[in-house]
C-alpha positions in Angstrom: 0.0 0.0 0.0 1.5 3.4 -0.9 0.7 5.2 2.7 3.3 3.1 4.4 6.1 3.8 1.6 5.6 7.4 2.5 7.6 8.4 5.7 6.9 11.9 5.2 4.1 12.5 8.3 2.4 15.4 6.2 2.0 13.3 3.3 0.5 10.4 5.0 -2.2 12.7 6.2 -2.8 14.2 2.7 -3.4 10.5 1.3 -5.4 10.3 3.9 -7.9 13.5 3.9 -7.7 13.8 -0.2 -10.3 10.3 -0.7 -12.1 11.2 2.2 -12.5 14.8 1.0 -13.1 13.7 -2.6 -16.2 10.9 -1.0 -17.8 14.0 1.2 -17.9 16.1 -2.3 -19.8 13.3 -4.1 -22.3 12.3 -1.4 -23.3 15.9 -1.0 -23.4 17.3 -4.6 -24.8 13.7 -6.2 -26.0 11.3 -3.8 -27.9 12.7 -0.9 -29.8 15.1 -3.9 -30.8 12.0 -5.6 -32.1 10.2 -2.2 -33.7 13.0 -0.9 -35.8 13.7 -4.6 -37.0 10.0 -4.0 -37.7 10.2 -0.2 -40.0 13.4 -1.2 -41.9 11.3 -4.0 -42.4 8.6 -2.0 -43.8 10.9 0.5 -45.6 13.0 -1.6 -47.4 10.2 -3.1 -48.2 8.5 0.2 -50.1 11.4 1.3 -51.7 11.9 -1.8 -53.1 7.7 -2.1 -54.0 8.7 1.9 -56.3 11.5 1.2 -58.0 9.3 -1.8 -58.5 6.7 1.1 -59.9 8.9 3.7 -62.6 10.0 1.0 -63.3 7.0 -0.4 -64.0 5.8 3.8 -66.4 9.1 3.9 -67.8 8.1 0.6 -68.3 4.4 2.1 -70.0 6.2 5.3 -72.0 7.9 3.3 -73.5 4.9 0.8 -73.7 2.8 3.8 -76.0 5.4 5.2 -78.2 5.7 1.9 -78.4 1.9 2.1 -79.8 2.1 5.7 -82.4 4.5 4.8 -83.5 3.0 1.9 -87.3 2.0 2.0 -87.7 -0.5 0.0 -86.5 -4.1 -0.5 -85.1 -3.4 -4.4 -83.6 -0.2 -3.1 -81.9 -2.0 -0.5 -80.6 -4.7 -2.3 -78.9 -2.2 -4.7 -77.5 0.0 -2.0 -76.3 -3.1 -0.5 -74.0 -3.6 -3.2 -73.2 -0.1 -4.1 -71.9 -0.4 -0.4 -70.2 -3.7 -1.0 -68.4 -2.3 -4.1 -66.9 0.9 -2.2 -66.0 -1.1 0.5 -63.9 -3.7 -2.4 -62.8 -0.5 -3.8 -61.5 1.0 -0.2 -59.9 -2.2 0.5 -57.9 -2.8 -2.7 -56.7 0.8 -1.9 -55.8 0.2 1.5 -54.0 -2.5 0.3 -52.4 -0.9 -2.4 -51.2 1.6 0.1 -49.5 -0.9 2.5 -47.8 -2.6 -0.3 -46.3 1.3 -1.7 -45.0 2.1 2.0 -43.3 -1.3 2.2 -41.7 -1.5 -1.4 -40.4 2.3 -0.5 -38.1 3.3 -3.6 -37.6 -0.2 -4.9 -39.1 0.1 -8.5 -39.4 -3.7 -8.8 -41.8 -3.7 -5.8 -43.9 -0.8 -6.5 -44.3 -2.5 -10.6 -45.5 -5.6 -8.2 -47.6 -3.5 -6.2 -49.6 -1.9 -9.1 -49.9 -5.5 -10.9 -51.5 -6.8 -7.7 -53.5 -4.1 -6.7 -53.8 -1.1 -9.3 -56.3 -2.5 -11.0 
């Protein structure tokens, strides 16, 4: 190795600090720009699939309600499975939404995700 050929003190330390210095440059300028752009998608998009769940729930309260108020038999019946198909609907995105937060910036997972679940 070429640090112990040098004797000079100074220059061990300057084979020392120069990769060091040249590795703190790259993470800053390329990689932890690049990580942090993905860690903000992913976030971003989290939030936005868990407002579409939150009003698809209201929108489940609310046909659920309709159903329950609904007079007659035929009514009923169809309200049921209005109800039925929100609640499939909220479920497949619930699940969707688990299986984004666990595949997290893998591209191979999320492609697995939206197979299984997107529809």
């Amino acid at each position: 190795m070429i640090l112990f050929q040098v004797r000079n003190p100074i220059a061990r330390v300057f084979l020392i600090l120069v990769p060091l210095i040249i590795f703190a440059v790259m993470y800053f300028t390329v990689i932890k720009p690049s990580s942090d752009t993905a860690n903000d998608a992913v976030r971003t998009t989290t939030q936005a699939v868990t407002q579409q769940l939150d009003q698809a729930k209201a929108d489940t309260a609310a046909a659920t309600k309709q159903a329950t108020d609904a007079t007659s038999p035929a009514t009923q019946k169809t309200a049921d499975d209005a109800s039925a198909g929100v609640q499939k609907s909220v479920d497949d995105a619930s699940k969707l939404t688990d299986c984004v937060a666990k595949a997290g910036a893998d591209t191979g997972a999320l492609a697995d995700c939206q197979a299984n679940f997107g529809g």
